[in-house]
N, C-alpha and C positions, 0 to 999 in steps of 0.2 A: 316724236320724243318730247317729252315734256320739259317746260322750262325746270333748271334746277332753281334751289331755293337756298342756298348756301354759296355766299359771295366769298372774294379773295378778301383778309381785313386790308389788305394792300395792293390796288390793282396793278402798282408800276412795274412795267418786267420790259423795260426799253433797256435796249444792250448800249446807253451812253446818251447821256448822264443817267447812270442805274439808282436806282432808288437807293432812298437813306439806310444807314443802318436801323434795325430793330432800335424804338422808342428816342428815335431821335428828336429833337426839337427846336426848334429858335433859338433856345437858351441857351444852346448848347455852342452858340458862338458870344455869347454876350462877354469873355472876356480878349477877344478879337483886341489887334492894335490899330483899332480903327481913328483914321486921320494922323496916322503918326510915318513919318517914313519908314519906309522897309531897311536903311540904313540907320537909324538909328538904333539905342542898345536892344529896347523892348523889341523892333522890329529883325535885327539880327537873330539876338536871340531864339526866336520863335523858328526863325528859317533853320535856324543851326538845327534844335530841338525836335525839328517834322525829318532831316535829314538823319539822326542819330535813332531815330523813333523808327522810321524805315528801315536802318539797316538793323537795329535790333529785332524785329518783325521778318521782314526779311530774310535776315540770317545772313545779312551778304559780308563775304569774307573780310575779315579788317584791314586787309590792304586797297581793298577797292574804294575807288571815289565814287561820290555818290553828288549829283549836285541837282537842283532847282534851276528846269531853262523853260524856256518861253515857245508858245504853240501846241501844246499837248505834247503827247508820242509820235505824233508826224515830226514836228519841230526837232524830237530830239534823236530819231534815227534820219532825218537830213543834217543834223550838226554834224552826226558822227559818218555820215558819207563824206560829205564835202569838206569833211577836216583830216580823214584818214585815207581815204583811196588814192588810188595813183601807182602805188607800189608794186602791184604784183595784179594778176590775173583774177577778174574776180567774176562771184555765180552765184547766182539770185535763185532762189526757187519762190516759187509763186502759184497758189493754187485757188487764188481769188483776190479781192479788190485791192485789198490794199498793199501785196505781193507787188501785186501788178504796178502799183505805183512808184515801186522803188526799182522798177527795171527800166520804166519811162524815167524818170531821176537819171539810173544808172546812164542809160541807150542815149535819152535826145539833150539832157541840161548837162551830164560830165560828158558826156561823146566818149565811152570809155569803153563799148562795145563787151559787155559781160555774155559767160554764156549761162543762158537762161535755160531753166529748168521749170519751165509752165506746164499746169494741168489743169483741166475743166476743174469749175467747183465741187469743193469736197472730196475727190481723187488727190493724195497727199504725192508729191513726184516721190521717184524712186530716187532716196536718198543715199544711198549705195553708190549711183555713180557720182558723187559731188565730190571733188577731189579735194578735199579739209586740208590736207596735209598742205600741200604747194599753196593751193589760192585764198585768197579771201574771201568770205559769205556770209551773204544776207538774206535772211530767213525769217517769216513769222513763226513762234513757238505755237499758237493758238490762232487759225482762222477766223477773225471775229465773224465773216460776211458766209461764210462757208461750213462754219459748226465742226470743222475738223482739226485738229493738234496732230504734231510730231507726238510720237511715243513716248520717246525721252531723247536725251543725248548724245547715246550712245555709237553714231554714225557719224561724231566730230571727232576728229583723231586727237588724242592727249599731247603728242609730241608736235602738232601743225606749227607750222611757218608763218602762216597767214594769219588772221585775225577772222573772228566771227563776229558777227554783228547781230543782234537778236532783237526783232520787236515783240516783245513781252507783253503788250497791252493789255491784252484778255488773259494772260498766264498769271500774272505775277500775282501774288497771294492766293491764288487760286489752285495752281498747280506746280510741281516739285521741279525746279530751276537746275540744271547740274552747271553748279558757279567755275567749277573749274574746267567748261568747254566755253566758254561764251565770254567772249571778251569785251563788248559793249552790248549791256543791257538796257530797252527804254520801255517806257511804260507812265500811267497817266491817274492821275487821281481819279475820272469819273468812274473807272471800270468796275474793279471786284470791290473795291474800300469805297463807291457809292461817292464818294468826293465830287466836287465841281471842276469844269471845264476851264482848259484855255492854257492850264500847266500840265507840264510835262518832268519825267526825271527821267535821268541816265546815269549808268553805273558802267563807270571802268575799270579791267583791270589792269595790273600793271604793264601789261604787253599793248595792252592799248594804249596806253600812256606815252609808252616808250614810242611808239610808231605815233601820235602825234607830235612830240617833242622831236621827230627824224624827217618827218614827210613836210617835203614843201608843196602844196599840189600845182596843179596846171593853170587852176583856176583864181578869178578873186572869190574868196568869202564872206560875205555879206557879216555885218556884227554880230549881229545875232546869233551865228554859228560860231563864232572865234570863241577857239578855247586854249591857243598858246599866245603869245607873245614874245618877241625874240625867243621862239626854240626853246621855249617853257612850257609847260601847263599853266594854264592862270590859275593858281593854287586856290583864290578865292572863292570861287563858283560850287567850290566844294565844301565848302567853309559858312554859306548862305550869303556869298557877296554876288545875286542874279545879276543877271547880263542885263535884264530888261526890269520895271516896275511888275512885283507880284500883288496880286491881289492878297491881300492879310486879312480879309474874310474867306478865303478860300483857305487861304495857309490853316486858319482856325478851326474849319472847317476838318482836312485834313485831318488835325493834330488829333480832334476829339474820335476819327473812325481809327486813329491808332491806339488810344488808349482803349476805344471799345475791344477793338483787336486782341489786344494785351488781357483786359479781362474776363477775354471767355477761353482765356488756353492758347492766344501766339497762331502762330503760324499753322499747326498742325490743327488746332479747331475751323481756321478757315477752308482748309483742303476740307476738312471733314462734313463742313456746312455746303461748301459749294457742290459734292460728291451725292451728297444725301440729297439735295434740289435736283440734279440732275437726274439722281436717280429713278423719281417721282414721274418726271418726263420720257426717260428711257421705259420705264416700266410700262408706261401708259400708250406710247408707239409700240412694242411689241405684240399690247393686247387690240388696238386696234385698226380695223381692216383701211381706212380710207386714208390715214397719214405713214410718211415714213422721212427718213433721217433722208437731209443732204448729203452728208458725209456715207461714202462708202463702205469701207471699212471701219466694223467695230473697235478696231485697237485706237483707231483716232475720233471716237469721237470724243465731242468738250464735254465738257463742267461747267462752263457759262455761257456763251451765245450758243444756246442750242436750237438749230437753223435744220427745219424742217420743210415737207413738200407735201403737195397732194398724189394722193395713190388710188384714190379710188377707179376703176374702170372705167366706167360710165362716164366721169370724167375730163379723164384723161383720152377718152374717142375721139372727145370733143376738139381735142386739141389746145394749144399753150395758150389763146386767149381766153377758155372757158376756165382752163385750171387759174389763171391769174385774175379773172373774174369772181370764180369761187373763194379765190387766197384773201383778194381784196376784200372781198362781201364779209369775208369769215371776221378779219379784223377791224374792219366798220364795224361791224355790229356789237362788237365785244368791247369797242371804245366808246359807241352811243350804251349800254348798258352799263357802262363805269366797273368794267369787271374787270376788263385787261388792257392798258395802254400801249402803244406803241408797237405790238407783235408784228408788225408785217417786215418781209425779207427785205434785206438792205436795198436799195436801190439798183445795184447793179447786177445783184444776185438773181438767181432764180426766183419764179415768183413762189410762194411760199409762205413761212411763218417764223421769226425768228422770237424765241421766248429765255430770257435772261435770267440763269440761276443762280450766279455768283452769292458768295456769302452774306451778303445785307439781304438776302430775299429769307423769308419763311417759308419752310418745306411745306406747311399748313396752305398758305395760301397756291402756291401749286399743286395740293391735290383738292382744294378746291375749286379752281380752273378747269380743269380736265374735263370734268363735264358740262361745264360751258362751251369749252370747244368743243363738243362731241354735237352739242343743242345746235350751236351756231354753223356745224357744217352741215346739219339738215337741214334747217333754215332754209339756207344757200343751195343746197344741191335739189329741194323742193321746189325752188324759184328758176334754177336753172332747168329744169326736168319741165315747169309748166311753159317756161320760153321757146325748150326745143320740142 
C-alpha cells in the first residue's frame, strides 16, 4: 500500500488532555488572572463565571450545585463517595478501568462491601438487574478505556431511594445526560472541551445534597473531599470559593472552550460534532477487514474515546503478543510520522487503538487519518509476516 499523501492538519487524538479546540491559540489566555489569588474579586469572579458558563452549556437544572474541586474527575467522584455512602446498600458496575477503581475505593479504602456488577471490557453489565430503586450507584456513563457507553438513562428508576452517582468524564458535552436520574455528576476539563488537567467539577442535585447534609460516614475525610460542615453543605465551593489553590491559567483556559462552545450552537453543536467524528471512525471499521470495535454491542458504542482492536487473522493466530506488537508498531509509527499522537489503548485495556473524537477534533482530520492507519498496519503486519 502506498504511503498516503494527505496529513491530519491536527495530529492530536489523545483521549486526555484532548486537543484544543478548532483555532485555538496562546492568546487566547492572555487575559488569565495570572499572579492574582483565586480569592480575590478578579479571581472569584472568573471561578464563579466558568461555573455559570457550565451550567448554561450544560443545561444542568438550576437547582443543582455545580462546583470547581481539586484532582480532576477521579478527585471529584471519590469526594462524593467518601462524603455520601454509608447509608444504604450500594452497586458499582464496571466494565473497565476506571469502573474498576471505584469498587477497589468501594471494597478495600470504605470496606463497604458493594455488589458489583463487572464485565470484560466493552461488554456494558446487564443493567436490568441493578436495583436503582432501594441502593445506591456508581456507574460510568461513558468507558473511556473501553469505547462503550450506557444507552441512556433509562434503567435508573425516577422514583429511587438511593442516590446515583455518575462519572461523566468522557459523556459530558459530548453526550445527552438525563439530569433527572443522576444525582452526582463529575467530570473534567481535559476531555470533550479540550481544557487542561488536574481540575475536576461536580454537580449535585438536591437529593444529593440532602444525603450529605444527613450522612455522617464511618470514616475520616480527608479536606480535600469535605463539602459539609456542621451538617451543611459549604455553600461556597459552589459559589467558586475551591477547597484547594486552582490554576487561573486553566480556569482561562476553560472559560475560552466555553465561549467557543457557545458560539457554534451550545450544547447541541457539540453532541453533533462529536457524533459526526465518530462517525468517520465507525464508517471506516465497518469497511475494513483487519480492525474492529472494542465495544460489543452497537447501541454502546462512544462518541469519544473510540477504543478499537485488531481483527485481522493472520494476526490474531499469532496470538495477544503479535496482536500487541502489531497495536504498538501501528501507533509508533503514526507518532514517528507526526500524523496521529497518542492512539494506543490505555494501559490496562486491551492492546489496541484508542482514537479520540470529541468535539475540538475536526471531522477533516479523521478522515484524513484512516488511511494512514490502513498504511501503517501494513507496515506492521509486513514486518510481522517477514519475522514469522
Amino acid at each position: 500500500m502506498n504511503r498516503p499523501d494527505q496529513r491530519p492538519r491536527v495530529p492530536n487524538f489523545s483521549s486526555g488532555p484532548c486537543t484544543k479546540r478548532p483555532g485555538w491559540t496562546v492568546q487566547a489566555l492572555e487575559n488569565a488572572a495570572l499572579g492574582r489569588s483565586h480569592r480575590s474579586a478578579v479571581g472569584k469572579a472568573k471561578l464563579k463565571q466558568a461555573i455559570d458558563l457550565t451550567r448554561t452549556v450544560l443545561r444542568v437544572p438550576a437547582d443543582y450545585r455545580i462546583g470547581i474541586v481539586p484532582a480532576s474527575d477521579t478527585g471529584a467522584v471519590e469526594m462524593a463517595m467518601w462524603s455520601m455512602l454509608g447509608p444504604r446498600t450500594v452497586e458499582v458496575a464496571a466494565w473497565e478501568a476506571f469502573g474498576s477503581e471505584w469498587v477497589t475505593d468501594a471494597l478495600h479504602e470504605l470496606k463497604i462491601s458493594p455488589i458489583v456488577h463487572q464485565t470484560p471490557y466493552g461488554t456494558v453489565p446487564d443493567l436490568s438487574k441493578i436495583d436503582t430503586r432501594h441502593n445506591d450507584v456508581i456507574f460510568t456513563w461513558n468507558g473511556t478505556a473501553a469505547g462503550a457507553r450506557v444507552p441512556n438513562g433509562d434503567w435508573i428508576a425516577a422514583d429511587r431511594e438511593g442516590v446515583t452517582i455518575c462519572d461523566a468524564t468522557s459523556a459530558a458535552f459530548a453526550m445527552s445526560l438525563d439530569w433527572d436520574k443522576l444525582d452526582v455528576v463529575t467530570f473534567s476539563w481535559q476531555k470533550v472541551m479540550g481544557g487542561e488537567a488536574a481540575h475536576g467539577m461536580i454537580v449535585l442535585s438536591p437529593r444529593a445534597v440532602a444525603r450529605i447534609e444527613s450522612n455522617t460516614p464511618a470514616w475520616p475525610i480527608p479536606k480535600v473531599f469535605r463539602m459539609a460542615k456542621d451538617g451543611k453543605l459549604i455553600e461556597g465551593i459552589f459559589k467558586g470559593d475551591t477547597i484547594n489553590t486552582p490554576s487561573m491559567l486553566a480556569v482561562e483556559d476553560y472559560l475560552d472552550t466555553l465561549a467557543w462552545a457557545e458560539s457554534i450552537g451550545g450544547l447541541d453543536a457539540l453532541h453533533a460534532r462529536a457524533d459526526a467524528n465518530a462517525k468517520v471512525i465507525h464508517d471506516w471499521v465497518a469497511r475494513t477487514p483487519w480492525i474492529g470495535h472494542l465495544a460489543v454491542d452497537p447501541a454502546t458504542y462512544t462518541n469519544t474515546g473510540v477504543c478499537l482492536v485488531i481483527a485481522d487473522p493472520d494476526v490474531l493466530a499469532h496470538g495477544n503478543a503479535a496482536v500487541a506488537a502489531v497495536a504498538k508498531g501501528i501507533a509508533d509509527t503514526l507518532d514517528a510520522e507526526g500524523v496521529a499522537y497518542d492512539i494506543g489503548a490505555y494501559r490496562d485495556a486491551p492492546a489496541g487503538l484508542r482514537i479520540w473524537c470529541g468535539a475540538t477534533v475536526e471531522a477533516s482530520d479523521l478522515e484524513a487519518l484512516t488511511p494512514w492507519l490502513d498504511w501503517a498496519f501494513a507496515v506492521e503486519k509486513a514486518k510481522f509476516a517477514k519475522a514469522a
